[in-house]
N, C-alpha and C positions, 0 to 999 in steps of 0.2 A: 561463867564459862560460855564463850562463845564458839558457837561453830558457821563454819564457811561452806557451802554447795558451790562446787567448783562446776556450772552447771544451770544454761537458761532453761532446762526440761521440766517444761508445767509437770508432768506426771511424777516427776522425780520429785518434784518439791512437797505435791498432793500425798506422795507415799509418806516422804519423812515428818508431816504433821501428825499421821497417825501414832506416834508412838512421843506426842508434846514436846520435839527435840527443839530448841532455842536455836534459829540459824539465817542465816541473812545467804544471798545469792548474790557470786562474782563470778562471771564466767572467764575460763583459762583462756579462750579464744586463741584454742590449740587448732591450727592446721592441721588434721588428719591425714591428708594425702600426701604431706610431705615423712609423714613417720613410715618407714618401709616395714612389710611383714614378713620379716623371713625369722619366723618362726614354727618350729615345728610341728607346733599346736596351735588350733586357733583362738583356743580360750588364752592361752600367751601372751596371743597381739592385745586384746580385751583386756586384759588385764597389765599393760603395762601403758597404753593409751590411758588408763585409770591415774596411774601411776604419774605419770606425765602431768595430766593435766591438775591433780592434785599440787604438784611441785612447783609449779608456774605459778598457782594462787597463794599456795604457802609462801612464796619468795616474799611477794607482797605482803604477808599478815603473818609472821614469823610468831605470834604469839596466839595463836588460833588455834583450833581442830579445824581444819579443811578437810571436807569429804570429794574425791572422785571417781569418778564409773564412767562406764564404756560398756553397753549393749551392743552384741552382733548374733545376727543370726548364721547358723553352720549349716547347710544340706550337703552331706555328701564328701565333706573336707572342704564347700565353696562358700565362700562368705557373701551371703545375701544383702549388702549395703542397701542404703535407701537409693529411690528408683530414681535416675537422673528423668526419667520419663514415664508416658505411659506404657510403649511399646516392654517397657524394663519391667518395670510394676506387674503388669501381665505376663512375663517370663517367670518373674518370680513365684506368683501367685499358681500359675500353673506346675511350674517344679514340683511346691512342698506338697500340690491336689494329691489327697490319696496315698499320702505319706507319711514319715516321719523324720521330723527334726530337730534341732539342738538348739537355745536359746543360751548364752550362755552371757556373764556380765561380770566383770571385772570391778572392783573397788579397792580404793584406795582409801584411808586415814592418816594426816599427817601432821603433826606437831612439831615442829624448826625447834622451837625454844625448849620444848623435852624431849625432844630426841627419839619423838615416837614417828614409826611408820611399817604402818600397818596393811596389809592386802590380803584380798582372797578372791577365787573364783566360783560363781555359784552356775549352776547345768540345770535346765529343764530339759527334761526330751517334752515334742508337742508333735501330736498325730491331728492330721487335718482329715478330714470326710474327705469323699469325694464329693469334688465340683462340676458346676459344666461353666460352659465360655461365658452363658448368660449371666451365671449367678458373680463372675468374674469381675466382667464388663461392669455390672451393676454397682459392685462394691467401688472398683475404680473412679467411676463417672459420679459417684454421689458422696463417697470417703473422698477420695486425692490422698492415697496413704504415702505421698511423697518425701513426708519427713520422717518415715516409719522405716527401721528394717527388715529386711524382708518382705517389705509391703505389705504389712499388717499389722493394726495393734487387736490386741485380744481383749480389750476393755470396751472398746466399743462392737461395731454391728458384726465385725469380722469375727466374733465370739461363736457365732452361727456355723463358723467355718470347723470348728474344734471337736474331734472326735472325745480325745482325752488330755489329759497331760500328767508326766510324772515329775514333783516336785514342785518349786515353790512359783506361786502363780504372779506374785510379785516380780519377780525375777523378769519373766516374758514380760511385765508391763515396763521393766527397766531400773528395777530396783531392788534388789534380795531382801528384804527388811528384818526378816525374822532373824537369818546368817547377820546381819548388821548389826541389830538389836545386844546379839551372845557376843559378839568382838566386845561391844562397850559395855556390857554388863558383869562378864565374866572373866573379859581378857584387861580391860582399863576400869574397871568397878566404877562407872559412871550410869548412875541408875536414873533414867534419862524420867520416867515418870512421874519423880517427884519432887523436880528441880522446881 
């Protein structure tokens, strides 16, 4: 049984080794900007980007499990995308200072040849400390969390930044594992440990 990571995200692939899953990487080389959000909710759009990009690789390997996801961060009903700059990165950064916000990640599972397809949404709430500009500036100029949403990953030094968080801590790094893990174990009795 082979599965497919619709998906070049080193952290996404480092999650899904933790749990011994067999899987190679093809990425969908979905267009984002072209898929509109008009939806209601924002874990919606999240989770049908998942959707998407899963379907695209499935097209290709119709006798696979293809897995895809979609990370965005929420403050406020505003979708915090990765920073096209710094001026961005530092808006963002400064937003969630002293706050609280939503991590939210879409996944997708999908099998052509059985007819399987599978999604769900997984929610972190993540409360930030307060910052100052310095501590901002700093993480900017030595991170570059440019390929990050929200302009931050929480695995690395930005961790400093985290008052609390409720829920799955995987999730904020881009990957739900644990909500992953019960889809294939409970829901397709594919007992991924001891293949």
């Amino acid at each position: 049984m082979t599965f497919i990571l619709a998906s070049k995200s080193p952290r996404r692939k480092e999650i899904l080794k933790k749990i011994n899953l067999n899987f190679k990487i093809y990425s969908s080389e979905l267009n984002e900007k072209n898929v509109i959000n008009n939806y209601k909710y924002s874990s919606s759009y999240c989770k049908n980007l998942a959707i998407k990009k899963a379907t695209l690789v499935s097209n290709n390997f119709p006798e696979n499990y293809v897995i895809g996801a979609d990370t965005i961060v929420v403050y406020k009903n505003i979708i915090l995308n990765k920073p096209k700059n710094r001026k961005e990165a530092f808006n963002h950064l400064n937003l969630l200072n002293n706050s609280k916000h939503t991590v939210c990640t879409g996944v997708a599972l999908i099998n052509k040849s059985k007819k399987i397809k599978k999604s769900f949404i997984d929610k972190t709430e993540v409360y930030f400390n307060k910052l100052t500009n310095k501590e901002i500036n700093y993480y900017i100029d030595k991170y570059r969390p440019y390929d990050k949403a929200g302009s931050y990953a929480i695995q690395e030094y930005s961790n400093v930044f985290i008052k609390k968080i409720n829920g799955c801590f995987y999730n904020v790094v881009g990957f739900p594992l644990s909500k992953f893990y019960k889809l294939l174990n409970k829901e397709l009795n594919i007992l991924t440990n001891y293949e």
